[in-house]
C-alpha positions as a printed NumPy array, in Angstrom:
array([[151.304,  99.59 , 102.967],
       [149.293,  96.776, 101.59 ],
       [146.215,  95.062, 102.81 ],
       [146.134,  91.998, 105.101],
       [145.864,  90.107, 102.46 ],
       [148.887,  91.22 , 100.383],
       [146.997,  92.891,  98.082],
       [148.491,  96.36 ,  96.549],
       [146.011,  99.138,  97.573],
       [144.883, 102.25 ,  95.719],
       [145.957, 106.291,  97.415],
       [143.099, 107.894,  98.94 ],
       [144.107, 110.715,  96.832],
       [146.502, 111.761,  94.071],
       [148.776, 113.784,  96.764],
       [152.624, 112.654,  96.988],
       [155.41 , 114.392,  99.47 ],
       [157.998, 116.964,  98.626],
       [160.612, 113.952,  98.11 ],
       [158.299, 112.435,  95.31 ],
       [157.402, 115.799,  93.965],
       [161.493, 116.392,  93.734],
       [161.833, 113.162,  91.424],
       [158.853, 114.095,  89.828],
       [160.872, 117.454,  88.885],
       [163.929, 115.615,  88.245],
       [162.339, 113.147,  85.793],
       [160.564, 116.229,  84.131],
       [163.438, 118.471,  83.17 ],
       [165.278, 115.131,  82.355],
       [162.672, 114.31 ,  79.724],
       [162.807, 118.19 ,  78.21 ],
       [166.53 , 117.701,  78.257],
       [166.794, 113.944,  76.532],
       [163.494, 114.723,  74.296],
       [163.423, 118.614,  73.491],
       [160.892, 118.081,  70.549],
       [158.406, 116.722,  73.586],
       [155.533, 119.025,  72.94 ],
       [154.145, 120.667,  75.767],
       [150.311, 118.533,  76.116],
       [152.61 , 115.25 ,  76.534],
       [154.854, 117.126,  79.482],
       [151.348, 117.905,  81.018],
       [150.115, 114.179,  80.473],
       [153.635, 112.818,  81.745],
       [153.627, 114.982,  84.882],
       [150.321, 114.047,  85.609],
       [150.238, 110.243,  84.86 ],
       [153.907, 109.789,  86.578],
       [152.402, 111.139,  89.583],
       [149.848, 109.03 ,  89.958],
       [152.113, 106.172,  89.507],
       [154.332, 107.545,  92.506],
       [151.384, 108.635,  94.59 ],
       [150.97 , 104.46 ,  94.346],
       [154.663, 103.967,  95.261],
       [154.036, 106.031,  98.264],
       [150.777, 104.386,  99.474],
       [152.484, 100.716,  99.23 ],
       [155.723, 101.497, 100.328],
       [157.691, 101.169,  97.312],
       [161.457, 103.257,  96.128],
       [159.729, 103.823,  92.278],
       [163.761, 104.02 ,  92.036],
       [163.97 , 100.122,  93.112],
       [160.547,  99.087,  91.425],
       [160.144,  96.134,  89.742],
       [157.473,  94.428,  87.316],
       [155.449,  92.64 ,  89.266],
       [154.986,  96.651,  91.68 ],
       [154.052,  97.787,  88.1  ],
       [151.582,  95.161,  87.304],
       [150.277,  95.258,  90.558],
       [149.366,  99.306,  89.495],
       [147.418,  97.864,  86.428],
       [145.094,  95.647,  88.214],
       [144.426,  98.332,  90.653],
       [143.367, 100.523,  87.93 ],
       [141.521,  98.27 ,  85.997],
       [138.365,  99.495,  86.472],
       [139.497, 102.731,  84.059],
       [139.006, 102.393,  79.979],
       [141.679, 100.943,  77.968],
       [142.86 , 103.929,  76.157],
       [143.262, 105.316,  79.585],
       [145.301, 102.265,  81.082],
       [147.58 , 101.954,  78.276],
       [148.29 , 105.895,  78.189],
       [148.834, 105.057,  82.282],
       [151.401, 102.368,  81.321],
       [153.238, 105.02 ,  78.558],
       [153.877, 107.058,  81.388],
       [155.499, 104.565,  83.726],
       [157.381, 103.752,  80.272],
       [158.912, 106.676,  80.132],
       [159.714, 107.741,  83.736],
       [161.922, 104.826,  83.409],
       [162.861, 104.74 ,  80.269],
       [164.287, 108.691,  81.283],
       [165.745, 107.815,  83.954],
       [167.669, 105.   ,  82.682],
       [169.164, 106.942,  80.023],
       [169.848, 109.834,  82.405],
       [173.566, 111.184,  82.842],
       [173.077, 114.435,  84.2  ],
       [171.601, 114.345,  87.657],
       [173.255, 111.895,  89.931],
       [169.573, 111.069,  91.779],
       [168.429, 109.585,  88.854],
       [169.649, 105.781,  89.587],
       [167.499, 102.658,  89.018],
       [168.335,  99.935,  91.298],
       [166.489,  97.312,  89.802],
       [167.053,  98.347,  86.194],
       [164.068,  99.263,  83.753],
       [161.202,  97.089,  84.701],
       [159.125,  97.609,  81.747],
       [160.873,  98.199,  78.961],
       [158.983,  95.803,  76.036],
       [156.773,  93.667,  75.388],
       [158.827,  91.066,  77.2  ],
       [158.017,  92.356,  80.675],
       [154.561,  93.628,  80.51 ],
       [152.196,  92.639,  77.199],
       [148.724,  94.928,  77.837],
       [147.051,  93.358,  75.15 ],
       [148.16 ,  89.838,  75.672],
       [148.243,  89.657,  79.299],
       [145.47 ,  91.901,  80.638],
       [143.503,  92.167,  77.134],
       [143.84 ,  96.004,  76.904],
       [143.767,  97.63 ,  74.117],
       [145.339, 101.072,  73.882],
       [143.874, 101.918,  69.733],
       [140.05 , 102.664,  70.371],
       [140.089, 101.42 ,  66.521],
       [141.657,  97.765,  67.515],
       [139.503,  97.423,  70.351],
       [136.555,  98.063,  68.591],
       [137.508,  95.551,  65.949],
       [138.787,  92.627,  68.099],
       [135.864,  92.857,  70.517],
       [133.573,  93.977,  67.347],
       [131.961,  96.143,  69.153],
       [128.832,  98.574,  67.825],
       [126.708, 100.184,  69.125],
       [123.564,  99.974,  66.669],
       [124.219,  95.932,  67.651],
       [123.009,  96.804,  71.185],
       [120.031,  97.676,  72.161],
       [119.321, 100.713,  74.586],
       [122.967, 101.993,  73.534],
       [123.371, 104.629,  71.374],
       [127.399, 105.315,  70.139],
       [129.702, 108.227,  68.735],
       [133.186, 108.016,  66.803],
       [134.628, 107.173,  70.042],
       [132.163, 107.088,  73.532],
       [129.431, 104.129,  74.108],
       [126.682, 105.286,  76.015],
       [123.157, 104.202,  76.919],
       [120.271, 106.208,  75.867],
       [118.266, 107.858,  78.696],
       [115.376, 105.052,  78.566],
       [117.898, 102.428,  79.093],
       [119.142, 104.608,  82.615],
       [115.207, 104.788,  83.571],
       [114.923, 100.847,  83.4  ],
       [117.572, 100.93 ,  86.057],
       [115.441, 103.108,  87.856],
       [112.067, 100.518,  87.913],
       [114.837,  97.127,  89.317],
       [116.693,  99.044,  91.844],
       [117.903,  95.691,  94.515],
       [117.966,  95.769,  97.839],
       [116.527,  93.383, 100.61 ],
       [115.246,  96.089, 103.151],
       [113.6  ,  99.034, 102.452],
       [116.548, 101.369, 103.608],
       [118.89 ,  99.349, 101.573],
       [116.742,  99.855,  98.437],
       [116.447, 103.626,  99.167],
       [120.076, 103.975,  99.919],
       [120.782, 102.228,  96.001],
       [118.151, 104.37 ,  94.107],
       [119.838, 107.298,  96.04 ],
       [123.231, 106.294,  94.355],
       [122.314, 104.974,  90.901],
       [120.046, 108.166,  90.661],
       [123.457, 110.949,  91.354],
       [125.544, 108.588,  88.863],
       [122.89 , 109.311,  86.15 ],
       [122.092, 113.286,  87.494],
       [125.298, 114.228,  88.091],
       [127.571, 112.232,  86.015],
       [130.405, 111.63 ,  88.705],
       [132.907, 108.857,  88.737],
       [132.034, 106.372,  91.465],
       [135.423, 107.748,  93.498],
       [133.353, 110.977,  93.346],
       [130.174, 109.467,  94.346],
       [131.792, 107.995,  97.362],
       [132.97 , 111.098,  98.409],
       [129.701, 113.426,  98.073],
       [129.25 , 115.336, 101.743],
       [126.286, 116.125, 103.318],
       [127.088, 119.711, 104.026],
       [128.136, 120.295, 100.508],
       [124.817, 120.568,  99.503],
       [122.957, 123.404,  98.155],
       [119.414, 121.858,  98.714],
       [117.428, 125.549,  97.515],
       [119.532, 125.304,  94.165],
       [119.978, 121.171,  94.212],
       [123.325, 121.17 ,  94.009],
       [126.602, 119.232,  95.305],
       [130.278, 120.579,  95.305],
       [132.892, 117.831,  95.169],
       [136.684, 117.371,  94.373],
       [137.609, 115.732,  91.572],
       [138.835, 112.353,  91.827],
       [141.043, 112.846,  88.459],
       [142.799, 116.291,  88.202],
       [145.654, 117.568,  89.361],
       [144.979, 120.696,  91.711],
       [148.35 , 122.106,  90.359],
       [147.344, 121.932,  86.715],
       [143.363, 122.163,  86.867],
       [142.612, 124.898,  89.713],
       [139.684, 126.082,  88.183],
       [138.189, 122.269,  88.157],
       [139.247, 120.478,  91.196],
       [136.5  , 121.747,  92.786],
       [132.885, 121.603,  90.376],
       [129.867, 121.526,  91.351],
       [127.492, 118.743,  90.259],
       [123.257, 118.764,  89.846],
       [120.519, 117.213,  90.775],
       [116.646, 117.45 ,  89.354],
       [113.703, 119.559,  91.554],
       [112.21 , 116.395,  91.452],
       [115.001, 114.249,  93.342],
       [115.262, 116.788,  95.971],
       [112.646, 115.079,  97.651],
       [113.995, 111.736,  97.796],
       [117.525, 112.673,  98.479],
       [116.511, 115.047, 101.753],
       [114.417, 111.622, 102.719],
       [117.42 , 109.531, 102.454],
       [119.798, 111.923, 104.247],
       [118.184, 113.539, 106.696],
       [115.313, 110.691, 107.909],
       [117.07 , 107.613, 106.811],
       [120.607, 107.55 , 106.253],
       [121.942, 107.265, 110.298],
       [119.067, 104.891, 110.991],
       [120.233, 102.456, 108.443],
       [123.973, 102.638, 108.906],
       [125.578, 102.632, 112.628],
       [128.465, 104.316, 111.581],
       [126.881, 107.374, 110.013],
       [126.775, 110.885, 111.745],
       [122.894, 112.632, 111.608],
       [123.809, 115.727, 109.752],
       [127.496, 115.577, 108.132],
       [129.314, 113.164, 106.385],
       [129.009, 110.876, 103.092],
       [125.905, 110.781, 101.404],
       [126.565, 107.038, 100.715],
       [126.649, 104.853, 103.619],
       [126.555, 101.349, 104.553],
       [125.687,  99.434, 107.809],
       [128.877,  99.347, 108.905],
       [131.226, 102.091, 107.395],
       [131.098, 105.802, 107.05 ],
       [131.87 , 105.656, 103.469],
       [130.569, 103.42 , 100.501],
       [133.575, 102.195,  98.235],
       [133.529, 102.799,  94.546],
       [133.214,  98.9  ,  93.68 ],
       [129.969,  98.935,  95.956],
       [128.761, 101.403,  93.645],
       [129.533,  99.686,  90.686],
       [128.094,  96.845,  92.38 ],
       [124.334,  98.287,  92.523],
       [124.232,  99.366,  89.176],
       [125.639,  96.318,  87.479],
       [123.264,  94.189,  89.84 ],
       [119.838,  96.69 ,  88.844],
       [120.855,  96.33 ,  84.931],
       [120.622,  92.667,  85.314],
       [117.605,  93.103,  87.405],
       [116.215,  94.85 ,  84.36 ],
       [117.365,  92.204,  82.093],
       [119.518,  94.906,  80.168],
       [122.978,  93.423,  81.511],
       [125.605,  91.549,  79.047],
       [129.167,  90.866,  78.407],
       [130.493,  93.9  ,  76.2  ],
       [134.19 ,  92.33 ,  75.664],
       [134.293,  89.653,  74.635],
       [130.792,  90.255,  73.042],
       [130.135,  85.74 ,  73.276],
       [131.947,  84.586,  76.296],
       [132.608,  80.928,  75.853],
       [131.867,  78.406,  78.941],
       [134.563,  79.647,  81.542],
       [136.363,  82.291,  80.12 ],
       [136.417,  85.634,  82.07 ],
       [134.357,  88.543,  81.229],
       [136.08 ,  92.376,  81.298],
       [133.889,  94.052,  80.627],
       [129.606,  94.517,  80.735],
       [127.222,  96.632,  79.11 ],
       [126.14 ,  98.647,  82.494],
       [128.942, 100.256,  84.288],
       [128.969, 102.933,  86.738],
       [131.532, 104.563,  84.137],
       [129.069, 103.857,  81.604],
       [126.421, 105.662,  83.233],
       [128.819, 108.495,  83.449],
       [129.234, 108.582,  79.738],
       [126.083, 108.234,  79.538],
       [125.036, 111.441,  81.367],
       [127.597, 113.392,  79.334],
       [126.259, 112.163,  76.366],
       [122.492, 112.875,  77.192],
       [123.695, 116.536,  77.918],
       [125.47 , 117.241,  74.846],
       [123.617, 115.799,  72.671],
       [119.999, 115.777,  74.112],
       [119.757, 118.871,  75.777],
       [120.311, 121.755,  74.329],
       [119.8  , 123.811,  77.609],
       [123.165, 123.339,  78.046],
       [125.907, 124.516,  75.942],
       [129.382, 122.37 ,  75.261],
       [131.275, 124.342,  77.786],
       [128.657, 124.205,  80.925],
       [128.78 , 120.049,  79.827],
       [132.545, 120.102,  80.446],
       [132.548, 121.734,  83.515],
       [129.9  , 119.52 ,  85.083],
       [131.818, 116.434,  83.736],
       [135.004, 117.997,  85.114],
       [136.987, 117.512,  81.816],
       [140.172, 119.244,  81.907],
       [140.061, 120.251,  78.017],
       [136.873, 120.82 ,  75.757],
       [137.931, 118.362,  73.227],
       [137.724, 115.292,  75.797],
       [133.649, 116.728,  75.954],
       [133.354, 117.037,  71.608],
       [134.502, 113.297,  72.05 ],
       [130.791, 112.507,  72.963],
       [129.001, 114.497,  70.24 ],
       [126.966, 112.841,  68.287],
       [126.675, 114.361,  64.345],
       [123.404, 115.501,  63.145],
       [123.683, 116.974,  59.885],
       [120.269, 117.218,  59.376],
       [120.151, 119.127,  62.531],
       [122.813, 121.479,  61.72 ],
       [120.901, 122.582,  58.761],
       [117.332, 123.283,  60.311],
       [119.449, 124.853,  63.132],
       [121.442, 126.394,  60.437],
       [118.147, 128.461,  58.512],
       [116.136, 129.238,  61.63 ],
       [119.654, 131.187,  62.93 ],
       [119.967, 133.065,  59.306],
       [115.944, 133.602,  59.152],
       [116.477, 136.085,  62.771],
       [119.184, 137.897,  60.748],
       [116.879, 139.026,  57.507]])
């Protein structure tokens, strides 16, 4: 159901009943029958992006059978939060459930009440109406974004990150009015940066899921699908020796004393006063607040807000410093190896981790002779 407010809310999880999982199927086969070219990566993105968008149905009480544009755009500002290219594949999917089911003449289930509620540009306009822009190309050039124009933020063919001294800046203008609030945000902006987690994976970091002789954290992944990914829903995440410290001080000495509705020994790590659990936008919160603290905060799109208009996007994200820390570990430490980078950053394919590999030719060839000089 929605909020008191009226406001569309988000699933706690990506989890829909039998029922939706039946017109999940239905809309599936339906697409292999209508579209038997469909290779198989865009079945896998369809079944996974359509149920997201009926896991939402579910959690506000909507027939996705009945839906109409306004449920749809209320899904988009829920999700806004994700990058465009993400969003607009989001929006493809919800495209085509309907657009499949509409044409449908096989299976008698498949009926839209409402009609298709998103069929053009005439209904919903991503770029026009919520500036997102599904080419990383055009939003590049509309926004002109680059990354040798920012400082502290270094940039491959397709990821914008922020070099490691940039995160340690954050570090040094960590807010908070009370001791225990300031401990409680260097404990969070400190696991964004270590363990590269989404903040809806932050939130949800337990207590008792941590290994403190090995510093490590398991977690569930707040994007894959369990059926698809079973290997990955479950990861486990790092920390430094050196944090262990100042983690175990938060949690065990700290944590209950600050918030009323924290347990001693089990529970989230992240906490406030009042709840049991810190929301993602809290998160985000901190960080964007300690950036600007640092005096390393600005508008990324549009790059020179005029007086009034609305910025979407800064500099100094919490996703940022995710990309960041995926970045730094493929391309700055070469401890770790492509593959051990993708399972800590819980990509379901290898290619979504080359994304953020920086090209060194120069590199490649002194790495190139030393490995031929052990073979003479």
């Amino acid at each position: 159901m929605r909020d008191d407010k009226g406001r569309y809310r988000r699933p706690d999880d990506k989890q829909i009943s039998s029922e939706m999982e039946e017109l999940l199927g239905l809309y599936l086969a339906s697409l292999q029958e209508q579209k038997s070219s469909t290779s198989q990566s865009t079945v896998e993105t369809r079944r996974r992006e359509v149920r997201y968008w009926l896991a939402f149905c579910e959690a506000n009480s909507i027939d996705p059978l009945a839906a109409e544009t306004n449920d749809i755009r209320g899904y988009i500002q829920t999700n806004t939060n994700y990058a465009d290219t993400t969003l607009d594949s989001y929006y493809r999917s919800i495209q085509s459930f309907y657009s499949i089911v509409a044409n449908d003449q096989a299976s008698a289930e498949l009926e839209l009440e409402n009609g298709h509620p998103c069929r053009d540009k005439h209904d919903i306009d991503l770029k026009e109406d919520y500036n997102i822009h599904g080419s990383t190309p055009e939003y590049k050039l509309q926004h002109n974004l680059s990354g040798n124009d920012i400082d502290g933020v270094r940039e491959s063919d397709q990821i914008i990150a922020l070099k490691p001294e940039t995160i340690h800046e954050l570090f040094d203008h960590v807010p908070g009015e009370t001791e225990y609030n300031k401990l409680r945000n260097e404990v969070a902006i400190r696991l964004a940066w270590y363990t590269g987690c989404r903040s809806e994976e932050l939130s949800r970091l337990k207590i008792e899921n941590i290994t403190w002789d090995q510093c490590q954290i398991e977690l569930r992944s707040a994007k894959l699908d369990p059926a698809e990914n079973p290997d990955l829903i479950r990861r486990t995440v790092f920390f430094p020796n050196e944090f262990r410290l100042t983690l175990r001080r938060w949690v065990e000495r700290e944590r209950h004393s600050y918030s009323s509705a924290a347990e001693p020994e089990s529970g989230r790590i992240l906490v406030t006063t009042h709840n049991p659990e810190m929301r993602p936008a809290g998160i985000s919160d901190i960080i964007k607040q300690a950036a600007r603290n640092a005096g390393i905060q600005r508008p990324l799109r549009p790059a020179d807000p005029g007086p009034g208009e609305e910025i979407k996007e800064w500099v100094v994200t919490s996703h940022r410093i995710r990309r960041s820390a995926i970045s730094h570990w493929v391309n700055d430490c070469p401890e770790i190896d492509i593959h051990q980078a993708r399972q800590m950053a819980g990509h379901a394919k290898i290619e979504q981790t080359m994304n953020y590999v920086e090209d060194d030719v120069e590199q490649i060839g002194d790495d190139y002779q030393r490995a031929m000089s052990k073979q003479r």
